[in-house]
C-alpha positions in Angstrom: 96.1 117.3 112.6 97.7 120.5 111.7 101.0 119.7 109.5 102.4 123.4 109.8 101.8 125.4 112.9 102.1 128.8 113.2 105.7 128.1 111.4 108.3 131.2 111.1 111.2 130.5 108.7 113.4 133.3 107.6 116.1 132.8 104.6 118.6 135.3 104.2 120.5 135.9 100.6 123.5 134.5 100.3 123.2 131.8 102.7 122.4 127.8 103.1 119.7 127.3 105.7 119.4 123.6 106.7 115.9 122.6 107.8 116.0 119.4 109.7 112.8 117.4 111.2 111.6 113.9 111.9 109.7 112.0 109.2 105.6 114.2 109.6 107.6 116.8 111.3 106.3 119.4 108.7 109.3 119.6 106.0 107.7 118.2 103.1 104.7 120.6 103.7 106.4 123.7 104.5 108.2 123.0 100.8 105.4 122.4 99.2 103.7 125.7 100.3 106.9 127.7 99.2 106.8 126.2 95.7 103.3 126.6 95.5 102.1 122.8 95.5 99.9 123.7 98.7 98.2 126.9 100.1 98.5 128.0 103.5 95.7 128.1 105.3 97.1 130.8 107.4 100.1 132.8 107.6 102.0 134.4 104.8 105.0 134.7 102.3 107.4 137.0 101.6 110.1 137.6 99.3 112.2 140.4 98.8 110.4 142.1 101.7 107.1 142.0 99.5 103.7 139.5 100.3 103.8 137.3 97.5 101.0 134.2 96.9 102.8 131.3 95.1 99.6 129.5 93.7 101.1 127.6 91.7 105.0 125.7 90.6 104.9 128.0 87.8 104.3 130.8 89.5 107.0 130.0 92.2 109.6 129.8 89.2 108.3 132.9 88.1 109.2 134.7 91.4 112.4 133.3 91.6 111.9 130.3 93.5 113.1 127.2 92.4 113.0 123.2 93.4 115.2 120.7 93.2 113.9 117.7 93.9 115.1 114.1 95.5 114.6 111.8 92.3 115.3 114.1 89.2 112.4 114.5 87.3 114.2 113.5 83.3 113.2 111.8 80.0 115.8 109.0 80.5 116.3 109.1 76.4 116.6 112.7 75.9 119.9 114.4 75.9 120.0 117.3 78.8 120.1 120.0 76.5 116.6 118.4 74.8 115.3 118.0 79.1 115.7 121.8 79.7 114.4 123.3 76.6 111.2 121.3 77.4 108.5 124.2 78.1 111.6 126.8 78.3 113.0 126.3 75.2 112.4 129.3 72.1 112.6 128.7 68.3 112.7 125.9 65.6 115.5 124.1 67.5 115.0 125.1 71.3 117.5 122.5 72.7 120.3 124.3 70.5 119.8 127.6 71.9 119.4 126.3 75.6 122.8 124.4 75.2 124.8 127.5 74.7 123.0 128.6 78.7 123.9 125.6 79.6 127.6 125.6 79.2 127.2 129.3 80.6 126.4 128.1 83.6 128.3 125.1 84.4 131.4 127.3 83.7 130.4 130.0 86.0 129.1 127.9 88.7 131.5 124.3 88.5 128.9 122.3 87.9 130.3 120.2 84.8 127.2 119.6 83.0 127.5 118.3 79.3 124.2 119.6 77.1 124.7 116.5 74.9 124.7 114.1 77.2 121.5 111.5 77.2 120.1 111.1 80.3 120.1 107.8 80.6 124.1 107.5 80.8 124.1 110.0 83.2 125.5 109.1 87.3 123.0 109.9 90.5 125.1 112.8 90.7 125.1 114.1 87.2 121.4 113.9 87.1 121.3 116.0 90.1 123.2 118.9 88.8 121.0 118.9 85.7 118.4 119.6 87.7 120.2 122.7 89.6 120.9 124.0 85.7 117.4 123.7 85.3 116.3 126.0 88.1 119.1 128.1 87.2 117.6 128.6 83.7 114.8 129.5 85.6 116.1 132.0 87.0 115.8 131.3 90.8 117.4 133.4 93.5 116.1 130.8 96.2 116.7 127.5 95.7 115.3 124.4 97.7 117.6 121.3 97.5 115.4 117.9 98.7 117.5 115.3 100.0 119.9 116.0 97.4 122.8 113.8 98.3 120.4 110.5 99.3 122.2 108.8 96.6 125.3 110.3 95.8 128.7 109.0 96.6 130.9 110.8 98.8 133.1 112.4 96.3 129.5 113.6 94.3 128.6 115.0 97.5 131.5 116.8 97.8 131.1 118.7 94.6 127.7 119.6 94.5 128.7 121.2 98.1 130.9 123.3 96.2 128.4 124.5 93.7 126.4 125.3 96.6 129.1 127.1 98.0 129.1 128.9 94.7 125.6 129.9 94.6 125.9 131.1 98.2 128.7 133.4 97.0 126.8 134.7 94.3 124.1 136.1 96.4 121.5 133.1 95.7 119.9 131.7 99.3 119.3 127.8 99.6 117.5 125.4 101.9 119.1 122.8 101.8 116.7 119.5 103.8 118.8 116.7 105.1 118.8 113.5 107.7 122.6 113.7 107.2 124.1 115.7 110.3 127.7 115.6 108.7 127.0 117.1 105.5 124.3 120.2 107.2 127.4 121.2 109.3 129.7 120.9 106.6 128.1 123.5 104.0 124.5 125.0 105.9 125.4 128.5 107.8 122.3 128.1 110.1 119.3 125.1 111.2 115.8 125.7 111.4 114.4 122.4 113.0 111.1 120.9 113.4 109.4 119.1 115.1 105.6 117.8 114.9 104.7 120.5 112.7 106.3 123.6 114.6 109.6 125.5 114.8 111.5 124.1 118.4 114.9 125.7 117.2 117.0 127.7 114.8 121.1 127.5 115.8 124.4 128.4 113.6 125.9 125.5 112.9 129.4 127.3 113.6 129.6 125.7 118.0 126.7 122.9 116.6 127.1 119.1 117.0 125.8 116.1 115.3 124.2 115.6 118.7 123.1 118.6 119.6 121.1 119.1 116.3 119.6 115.6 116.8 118.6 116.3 120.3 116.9 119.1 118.7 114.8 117.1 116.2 113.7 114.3 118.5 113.9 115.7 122.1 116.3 113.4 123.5 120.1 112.7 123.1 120.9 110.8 120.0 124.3 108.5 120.5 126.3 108.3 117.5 129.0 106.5 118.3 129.4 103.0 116.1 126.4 100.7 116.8 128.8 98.0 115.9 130.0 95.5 119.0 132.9 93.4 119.1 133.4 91.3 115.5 132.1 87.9 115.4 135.3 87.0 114.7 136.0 83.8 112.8 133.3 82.2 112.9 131.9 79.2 110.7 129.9 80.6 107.2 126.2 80.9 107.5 125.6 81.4 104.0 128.3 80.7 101.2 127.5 82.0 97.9 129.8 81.3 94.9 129.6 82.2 91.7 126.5 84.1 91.1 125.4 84.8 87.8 122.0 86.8 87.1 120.9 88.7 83.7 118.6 92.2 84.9 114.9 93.8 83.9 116.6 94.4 80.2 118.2 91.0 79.8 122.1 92.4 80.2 124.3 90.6 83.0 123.4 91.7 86.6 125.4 89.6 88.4 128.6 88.4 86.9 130.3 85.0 89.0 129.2 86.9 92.5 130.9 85.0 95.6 131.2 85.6 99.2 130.8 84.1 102.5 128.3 85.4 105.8 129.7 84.3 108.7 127.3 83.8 111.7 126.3 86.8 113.8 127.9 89.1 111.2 127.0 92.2 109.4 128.0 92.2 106.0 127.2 95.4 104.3 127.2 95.8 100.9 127.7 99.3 98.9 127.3 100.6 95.6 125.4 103.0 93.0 122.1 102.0 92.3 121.9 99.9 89.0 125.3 97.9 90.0 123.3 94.2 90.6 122.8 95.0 94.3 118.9 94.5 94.0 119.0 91.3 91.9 121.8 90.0 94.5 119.0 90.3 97.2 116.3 89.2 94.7 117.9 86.1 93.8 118.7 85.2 97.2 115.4 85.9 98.9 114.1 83.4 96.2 112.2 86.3 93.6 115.2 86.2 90.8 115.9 83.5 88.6 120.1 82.8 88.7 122.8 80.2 87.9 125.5 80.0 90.8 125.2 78.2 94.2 124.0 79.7 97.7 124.2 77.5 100.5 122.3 78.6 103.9 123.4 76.7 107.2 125.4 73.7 105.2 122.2 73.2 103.1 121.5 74.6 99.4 119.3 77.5 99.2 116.2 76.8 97.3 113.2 77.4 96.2 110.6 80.2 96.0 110.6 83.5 98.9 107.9 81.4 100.8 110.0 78.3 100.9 113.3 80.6 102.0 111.3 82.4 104.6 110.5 79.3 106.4 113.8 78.5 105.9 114.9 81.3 107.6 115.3 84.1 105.2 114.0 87.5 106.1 113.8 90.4 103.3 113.5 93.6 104.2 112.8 95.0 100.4 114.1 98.3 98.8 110.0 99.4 97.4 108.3 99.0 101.3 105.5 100.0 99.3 104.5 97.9 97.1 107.2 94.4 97.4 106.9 95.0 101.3 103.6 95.4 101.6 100.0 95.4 99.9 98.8 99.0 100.1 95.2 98.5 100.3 95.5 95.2 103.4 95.1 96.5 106.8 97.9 96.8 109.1 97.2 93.5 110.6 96.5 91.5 107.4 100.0 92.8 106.7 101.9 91.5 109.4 100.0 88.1 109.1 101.0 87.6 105.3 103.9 85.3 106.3 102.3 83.1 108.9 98.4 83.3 108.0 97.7 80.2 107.7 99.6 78.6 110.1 99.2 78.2 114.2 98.6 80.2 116.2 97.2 82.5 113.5 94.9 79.9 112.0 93.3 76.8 112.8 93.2 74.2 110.2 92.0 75.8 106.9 90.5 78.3 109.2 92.2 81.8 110.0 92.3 82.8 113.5 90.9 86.6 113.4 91.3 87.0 117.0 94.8 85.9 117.1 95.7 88.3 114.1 94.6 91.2 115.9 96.4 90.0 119.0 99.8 89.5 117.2 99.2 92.8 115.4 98.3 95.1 118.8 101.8 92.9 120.0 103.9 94.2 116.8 102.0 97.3 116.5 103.0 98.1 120.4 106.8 96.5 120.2 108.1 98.3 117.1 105.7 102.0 118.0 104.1 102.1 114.4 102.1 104.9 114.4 99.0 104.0 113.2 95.3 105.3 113.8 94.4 100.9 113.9 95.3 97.6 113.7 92.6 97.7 110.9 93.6 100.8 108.7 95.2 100.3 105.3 98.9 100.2 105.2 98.9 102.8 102.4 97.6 105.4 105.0 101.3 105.1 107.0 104.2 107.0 107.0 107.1 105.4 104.7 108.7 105.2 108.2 105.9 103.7 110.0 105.2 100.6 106.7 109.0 100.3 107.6 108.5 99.3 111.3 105.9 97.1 110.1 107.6 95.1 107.4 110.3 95.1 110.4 107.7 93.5 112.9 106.7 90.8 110.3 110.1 90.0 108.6 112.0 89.4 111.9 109.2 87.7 113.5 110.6 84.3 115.1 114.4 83.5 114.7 115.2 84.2 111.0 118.6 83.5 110.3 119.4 84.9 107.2 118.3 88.9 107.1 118.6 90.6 103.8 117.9 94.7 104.7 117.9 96.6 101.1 117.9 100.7 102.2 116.4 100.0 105.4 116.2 103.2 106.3 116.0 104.8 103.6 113.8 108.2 104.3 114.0 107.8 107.8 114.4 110.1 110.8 117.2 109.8 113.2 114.8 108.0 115.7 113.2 105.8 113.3 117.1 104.4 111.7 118.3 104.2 115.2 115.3 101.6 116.0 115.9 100.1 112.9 119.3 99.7 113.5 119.4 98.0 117.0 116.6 95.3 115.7 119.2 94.3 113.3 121.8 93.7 115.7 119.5 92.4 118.3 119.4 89.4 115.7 123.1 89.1 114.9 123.4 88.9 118.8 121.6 85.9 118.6 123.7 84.0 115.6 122.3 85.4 112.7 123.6 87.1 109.9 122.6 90.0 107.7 123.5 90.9 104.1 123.2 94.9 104.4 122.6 96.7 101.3 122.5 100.8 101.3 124.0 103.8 99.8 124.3 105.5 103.1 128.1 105.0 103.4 127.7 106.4 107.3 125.4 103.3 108.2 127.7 100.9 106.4 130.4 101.7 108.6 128.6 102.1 112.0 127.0 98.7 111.6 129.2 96.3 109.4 131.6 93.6 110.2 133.1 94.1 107.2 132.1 95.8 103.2 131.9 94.5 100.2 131.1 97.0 97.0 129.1 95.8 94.1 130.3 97.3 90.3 129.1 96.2 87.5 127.4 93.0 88.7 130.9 91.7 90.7 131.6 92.4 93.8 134.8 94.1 95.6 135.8 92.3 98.5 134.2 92.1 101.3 137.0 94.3 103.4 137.0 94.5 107.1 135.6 97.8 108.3 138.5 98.8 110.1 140.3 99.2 107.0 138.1 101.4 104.5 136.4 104.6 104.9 133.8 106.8 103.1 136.4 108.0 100.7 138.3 104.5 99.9 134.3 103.0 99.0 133.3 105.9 97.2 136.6 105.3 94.9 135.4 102.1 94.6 131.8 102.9 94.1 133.2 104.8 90.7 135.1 102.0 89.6 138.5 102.0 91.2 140.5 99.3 91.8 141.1 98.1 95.1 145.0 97.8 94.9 145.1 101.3 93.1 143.8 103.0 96.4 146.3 104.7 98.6 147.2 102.3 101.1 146.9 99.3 99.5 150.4 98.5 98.3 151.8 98.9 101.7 148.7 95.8 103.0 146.6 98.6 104.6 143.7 97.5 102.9 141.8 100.6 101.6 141.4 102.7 104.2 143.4 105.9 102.5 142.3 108.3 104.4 140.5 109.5 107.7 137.0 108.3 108.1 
């Protein structure tokens, strides 16, 4: 399979070029080859007008090219001045001398980036503009962004658009990859797109439409109105959880007296920055944390371990698909069996069924289109999309009532989330509820009922839908206070704002 055919991409200075594509479309390749991870087979690069050969990342930097990448790559313990002098740094004291470029640059170019400052206390967004310094200090003219805002709240998002619009005024060009629509037409000039390794388009964004760039990366019309039906409306709790309490990985409070109610059929989405007791909120109720508190699923208490809780009714769609969704080196169909395997009608007695695991698998495999050369090949050999469909296949299996969907579609395409999405709400259709968690602030609020925002291990709300907006939760996200929003004194919840 060719992963980059016969691909044509041209970058001008001074401008943001958005390349957009399916997951395997070709992106992460075509990246790669420009900062000199891989070598074209065919095909060549120039910059400046001149044939360069970028065999190498060092190389790339050295020609002016620079990455930044979608998890910034920092010693958590290190201050940022002590990150950047590492293999740039001159003298006795290299982080001293780098801290004076530093501040340099943050001045010229907004970005607000402290040299002191360890890395470990620094926000999603922070980090990220650390790593633009760092190409910066490189001294890159072209600059390739990677997902950059795929954690960032709204208002961070905001301001490294600016420092892109920055660099863009000074001359510097940047692609700038994305799954968000929104934010390419807000800040790219032009879109190179796609798809299944070759280039199917390349439109200015100025006259472009969320849908008419998403019909360009799958091939059909993409509808992005909310996915959300009619509210549930009052109906009786599904799952009542009241006061939660849950110490983290480092033995600090992750969950401080959490309480909230899932109403039946309902989409409760949950927000917040990564580290906020989100993930031990899911862990502890899919049965994998230990916690004081109370849960109580369908008028009964909510015990025991994940196995227990699945038959219960509890599916978990887990944040690491890799390695807590699935085991890497099991086949696809040993994979979607792990729940059931030894029960009818995939075993009989002590006895597994192989024939009825490979039916049930070619059944999944076929309903939720994985992509996969076999029922029989290892899961690690997928797509992150593809292990996503089959965790999907296994998890909602049955009637669970209870779905708990950390970043479930997290990486994903526009086709790929839009499946995603309906098999979610195919489920709440039927009475069941699910307890969303993601930092896409877009899927929140096309899908929920109503949002709740987890800080510091308590949680804001939950808030019907109709009354927040990307803005209002991203206030919230950094801390704010609900009744300090604009809006709220006058009972208009926390909306403050246009969505």
């Amino acid at each position: 399979m060719v992963a980059n055919d016969a691909v044509d991409l041209i970058v001008h200075a001074g401008e943001v070029l958005a390349l957009l594509g399916e997951n395997g479309a070709g992106k992460s390749t075509l990246i790669s080859i420009l900062y000199g991870l891989y070598q074209p087979d065919e095909g060549a690069v120039e910059l400046a007008g001149r044939p360069v050969r970028i065999g190498s990342p060092a190389q790339a930097r050295k020609l002016g090219i620079g990455l930044v990448p979608q998890h910034p790559l920092l010693v958590a313990r290190h201050s940022v001045a002590e990150n950047l002098a590492l293999g740039g740094g001159t003298g006795l004291f290299p982080a001293r001398g780098v801290a004076g470029r530093i501040r340099e640059l943050s001045a010229r170019y907004g970005l607000e980036v402290d040299p002191g400052a360890r890395v470990a206390d620094l926000s999603p967004g922070e980090k990220q503009r650390v790593e633009i310094v760092r190409a910066l200090l490189g001294g890159a003219r072209v600059l390739i962004l990677d997902e950059p805002t795929s954690v960032l709240t709204p208002q961070e998002a905001e301001g490294l658009f600016r420092v892109m619009r920055e660099l863009k005024a000074d001359g510097r060009s940047l692609i700038f990859i994305s799954h968000k629509l929104g934010e390419v037409l807000a800040v790219a000039d032009r879109v190179t797109v796609l798809r299944r390794g070759k280039v199917v388009g390349g439109v200015p964004t100025a006259g472009a439409t969320r849908e008419s760039l998403a019909e360009l990366m799958v091939g059909r019309s993409v509808d992005f109105a909310r996915k959300r039906g009619a509210a549930p409306g009052e109906t009786d709790a599904l799952l009542s959880v009241r006061d939660l309490r849950a110490d983290g990985s480092r033995g600090l409070p992750a969950l401080r007296g959490v309480s909230f109610e899932l109403r039946r059929g309902e989409v409760l989405g949950v927000a917040g920055i990564a580290g906020n007791g989100q993930s031990e909120l899911v862990e502890v109720l899919a049965g994998l944390h230990p916690a004081t508190g109370e849960a109580v699923l369908d008028g009964q208490p909510l015990t025991g371990g994940a196995d227990e809780r699945f038959r219960r009714g509890v599916a978990h769609i887990p944040e690491d698909r890799i390695h807590s969704g699935t085991v890497p080196s099991m086949t696809v169909a040993d994979n979607l069996a792990l729940r059931a395997y030894d029960r009818a009608p995939l075993a009989r007695g002590l006895a597994r069924d192989l024939g009825a695991v490979d039916a049930a698998a070619r059944r999944d495999v076929e309903a939720y289109n994985v992509a996969t050369p076999g029922i029989h090949t290892q899961s690690r050999l997928l797509s992150g999309g593809n292990i996503q469909k089959l965790i999907l296949a296994r998890e909602l299996a049955g009637s669970p009532k209870l779905i708990l969907a950390v970043h479930p579609t997290y990486g994903l395409d526009i086709g790929a989330t839009d499946q995603v999405h309906r098999a979610l709400l195919e489920r709440t259709a039927s009475g069941a509820g699910v307890l969303l968690v993601s930092e896409d602030l877009d899927e929140l609020l096309s899908l929920s009922d109503r949002v709740a925002v987890m800080v510091g291990g308590t949680l804001q709300g939950p808030f019907p839908v109709a009354e927040v907006t990307r803005e209002s939760l991203g206030l919230l996200m950094g801390g704010a206070h609900p009744h300090s929003l604009p809006g709220a004194a006058q009972g208009e919840g926390v909306a403050g704002g246009a969505a």
